[in-house]
N, C-alpha and C positions, 0 to 999 in steps of 0.2 A: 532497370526495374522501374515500373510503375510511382510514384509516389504515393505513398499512404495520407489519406487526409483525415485527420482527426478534429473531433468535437469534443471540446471541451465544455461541459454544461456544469456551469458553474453559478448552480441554482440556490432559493430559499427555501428549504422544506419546511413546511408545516408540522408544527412538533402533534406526534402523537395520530396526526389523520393521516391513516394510511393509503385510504381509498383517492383522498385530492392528489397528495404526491404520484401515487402511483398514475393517473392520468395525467398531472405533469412531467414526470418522464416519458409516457406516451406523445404527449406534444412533444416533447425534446428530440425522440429518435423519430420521429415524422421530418420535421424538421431539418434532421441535419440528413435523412434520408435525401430529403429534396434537393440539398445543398451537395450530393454527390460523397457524403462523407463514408467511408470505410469502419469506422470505429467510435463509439460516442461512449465516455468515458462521463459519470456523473458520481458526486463524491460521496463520503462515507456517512452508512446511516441516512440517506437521501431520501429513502421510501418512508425516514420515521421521523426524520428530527433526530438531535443530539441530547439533548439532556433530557433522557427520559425517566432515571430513576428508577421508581415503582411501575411505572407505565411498561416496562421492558416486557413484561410477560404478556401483557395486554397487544404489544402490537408483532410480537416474534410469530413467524411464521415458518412452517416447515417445509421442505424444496416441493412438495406435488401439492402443496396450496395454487389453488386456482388462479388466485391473484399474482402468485410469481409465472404460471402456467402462462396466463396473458401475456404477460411483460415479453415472457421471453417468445411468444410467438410474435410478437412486433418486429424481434430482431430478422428474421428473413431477407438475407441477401445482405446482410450486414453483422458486426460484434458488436456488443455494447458490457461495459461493466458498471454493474449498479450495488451500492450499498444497503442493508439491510441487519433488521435481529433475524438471526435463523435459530431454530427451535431443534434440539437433533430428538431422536427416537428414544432417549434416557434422559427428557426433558432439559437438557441443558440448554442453556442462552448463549448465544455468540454473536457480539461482534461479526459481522460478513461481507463478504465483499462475489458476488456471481460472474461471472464469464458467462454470457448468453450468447450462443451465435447462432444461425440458421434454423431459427425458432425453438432452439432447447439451450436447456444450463450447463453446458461445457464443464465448468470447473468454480469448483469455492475453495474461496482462502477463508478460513477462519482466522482473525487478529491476532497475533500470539504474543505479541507485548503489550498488556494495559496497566497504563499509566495511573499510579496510586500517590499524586503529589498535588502541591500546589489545586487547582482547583478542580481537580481531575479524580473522579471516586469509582473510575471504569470496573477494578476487580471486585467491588463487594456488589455489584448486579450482575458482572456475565462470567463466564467460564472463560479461559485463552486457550487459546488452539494450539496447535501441538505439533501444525506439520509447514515446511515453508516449501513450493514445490513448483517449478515452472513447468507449462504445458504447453502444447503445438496448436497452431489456431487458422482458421480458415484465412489470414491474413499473410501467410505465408513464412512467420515468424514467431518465433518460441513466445510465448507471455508470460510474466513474473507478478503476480498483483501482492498488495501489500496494503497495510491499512496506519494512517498516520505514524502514532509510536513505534510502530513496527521500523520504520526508518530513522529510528533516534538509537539504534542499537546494527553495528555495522558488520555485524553476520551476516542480517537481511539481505543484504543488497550483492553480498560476495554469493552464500549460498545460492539463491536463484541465478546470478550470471552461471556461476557454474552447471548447474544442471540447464543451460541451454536458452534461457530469456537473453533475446535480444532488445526487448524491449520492456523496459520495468513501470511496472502501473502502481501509482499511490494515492489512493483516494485519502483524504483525508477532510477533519470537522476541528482547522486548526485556530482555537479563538485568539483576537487580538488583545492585548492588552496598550492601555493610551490610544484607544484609536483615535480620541477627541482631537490629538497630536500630530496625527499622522501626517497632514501638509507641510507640518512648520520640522518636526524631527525624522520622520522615516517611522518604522516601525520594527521593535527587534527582535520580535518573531518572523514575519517576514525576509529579514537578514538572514537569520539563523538556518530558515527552511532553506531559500538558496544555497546558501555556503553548502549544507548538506545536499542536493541535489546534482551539483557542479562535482563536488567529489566524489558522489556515486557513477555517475557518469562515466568521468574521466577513466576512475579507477576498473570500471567493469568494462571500458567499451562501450557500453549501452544506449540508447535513445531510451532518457526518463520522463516520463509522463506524469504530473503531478495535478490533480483536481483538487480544490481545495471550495468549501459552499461559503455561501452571504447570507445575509440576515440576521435575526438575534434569536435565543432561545430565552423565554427569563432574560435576564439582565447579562445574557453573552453575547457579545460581536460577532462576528465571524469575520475574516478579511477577504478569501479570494484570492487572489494574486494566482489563479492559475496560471501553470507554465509547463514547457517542453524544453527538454534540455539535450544536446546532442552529445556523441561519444566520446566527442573533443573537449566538451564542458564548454561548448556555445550555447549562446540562448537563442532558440528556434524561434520560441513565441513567448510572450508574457500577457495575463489576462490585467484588466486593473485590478485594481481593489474594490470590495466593497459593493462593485457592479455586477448587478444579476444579470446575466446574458449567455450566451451557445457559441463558441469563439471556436471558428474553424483554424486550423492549420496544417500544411501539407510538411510529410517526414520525405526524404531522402535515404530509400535504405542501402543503397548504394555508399552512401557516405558511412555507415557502420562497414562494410567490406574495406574502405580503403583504411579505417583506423585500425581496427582491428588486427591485418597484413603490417601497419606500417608500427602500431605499438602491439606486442603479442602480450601484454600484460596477463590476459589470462588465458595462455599457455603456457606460462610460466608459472603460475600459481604452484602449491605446493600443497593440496589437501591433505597430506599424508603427514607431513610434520605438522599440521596446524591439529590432525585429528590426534596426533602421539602428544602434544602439547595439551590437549582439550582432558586429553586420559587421563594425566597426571594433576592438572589444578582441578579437577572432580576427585581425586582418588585426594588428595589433601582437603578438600572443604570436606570430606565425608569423614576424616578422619584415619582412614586407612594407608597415609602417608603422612610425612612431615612437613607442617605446613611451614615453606620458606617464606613466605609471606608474613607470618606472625610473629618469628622469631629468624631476622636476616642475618644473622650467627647460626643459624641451628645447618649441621651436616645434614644435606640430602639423603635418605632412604635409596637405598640401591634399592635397582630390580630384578631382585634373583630371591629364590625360595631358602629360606636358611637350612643347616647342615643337620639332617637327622639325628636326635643322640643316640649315644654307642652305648 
């Protein structure tokens, strides 16, 4: 099979101007058009900026806005996924992430984990999404996209292999902390994002795709370090840090067929005990069972309907 060559555009969006970013992505998939690329992957919230607050409703847009209309007529003869506020029809805000291919919007993931810690106030501006779902794409390979948090919670990455993503897309707007450091210690968010990327991998099979943006918003970092990880939990490609640039890399999908056959890990999966498992610690946080967690003495709640009285 062909190699798949991907574009990593691991850009600085301009917080708030929608109309510049959006013609920097237009240079981007121009570009990696020319460069013979298959797939141009640009990371989260890219068309807005990251920290946008109050700004959120001011730059959300809804999928037949004109401006996305463009974008995705660029993609012709190629996919590209771009980050974005989307606006749905009962005015809600999401976090987004598009599949554009052959000049239309294929498929949106809405983010469905936002992070409410540390410097991160995602839930009290947008709405989380609700559905995780991989699709089929002119590329010739199932696609899984996801949005930073979203891979800090390790259903993510099971769910989409299972329903058929061979290859997992995560855009993400992951800020550094001590970048001032970074020469002399590493950085340990950086760390952290690999570790998780290598065990998504490994564990699904998968070729993971990780975009991650530069620049600062306000007083935030951004690192970069885009990367590509294969299903063995090799590293394909690594972007540097910190460096705004378009970083081509060719996939191998051949080498997903030979891991796959040689570790069957997910044909072996077990949906069915994970979902009789998922029943029971929802039927105990609701109340409706006995929570063994609360009290690691307390006897289990059978599952049977008690005896009618006589």
């Amino acid at each position: 099979m062909k190699p798949l060559r991907v574009a990593l555009a691991q850009i600085a969006p301009r917080l708030g101007v929608v109309d510049a970013n959006i013609e920097r992505h237009l240079e981007v998939i121009a570009d990696a058009r020319a460069e013979g690329a298959d797939l141009v992957v640009c990371p989260e919230l890219g068309l807005t900026g990251y920290l946008l607050q109050d700004l959120n409703a001011d730059v959300a847009m809804r999928l037949d806005d004109p401006r996305l209309t463009k974008l995705a007529r660029a993609t012709r003869g190629l996919s590209a996924v771009v980050g974005f506020v989307e606006e749905s029809a009962d005015h809600r805000l999401f976090i987004a992430a598009a599949l554009m291919e052959d000049g239309s919007i294929r498929h949106v993931h809405r983010k469905v984990f936002l992070p409410n810690y540390g410097l991160f106030d995602e839930r009290r501006f947008f709405a989380a999404g609700s559905i995780l779902r991989a699709v089929p794409s002119r590329l010739g390979v199932g696609i899984g996209l996801a949005i930073c948090e979203d891979f800090w919670h390790l259903s993510t990455a099971q769910l989409l292999a299972l329903d058929g993503a061979q290859l997992l897309i995560n855009i993400s707007s992951s800020p550094g902390r001590d970048v001032a450091a970074i020469n002399e210690v590493g950085l340990g968010t950086a760390s952290s994002w690999r570790t998780l990327l290598r065990a998504y991998a490994q564990l699904t099979t998968t070729f993971v795709v990780y975009v991650n943006r530069v620049g600062v918003d306000e007083s935030i970092t951004f690192w970069g370090g885009s990367e590509i990880v294969g299903p063995a939990g090799q590293t394909v490609f690594q972007a540097p840090m910190l460096e705004e640039g378009t970083y081509l890399a060719e996939i191998d999908l051949d080498e997903l067929r030979r891991e796959r056959i040689a570790l069957p890990l997910l044909r072996d999966e077990r949906p069915e005990v994970v979902l009789r498992q998922l029943e029971r610690i929802i039927r105990e946080r609701g109340g409706d069972a006995t929570d063994t967690t609360a009290d690691p003495d307390a006897e289990p709640r059978l599952d049977v309907a008690p005896e009618p009285a006589r």
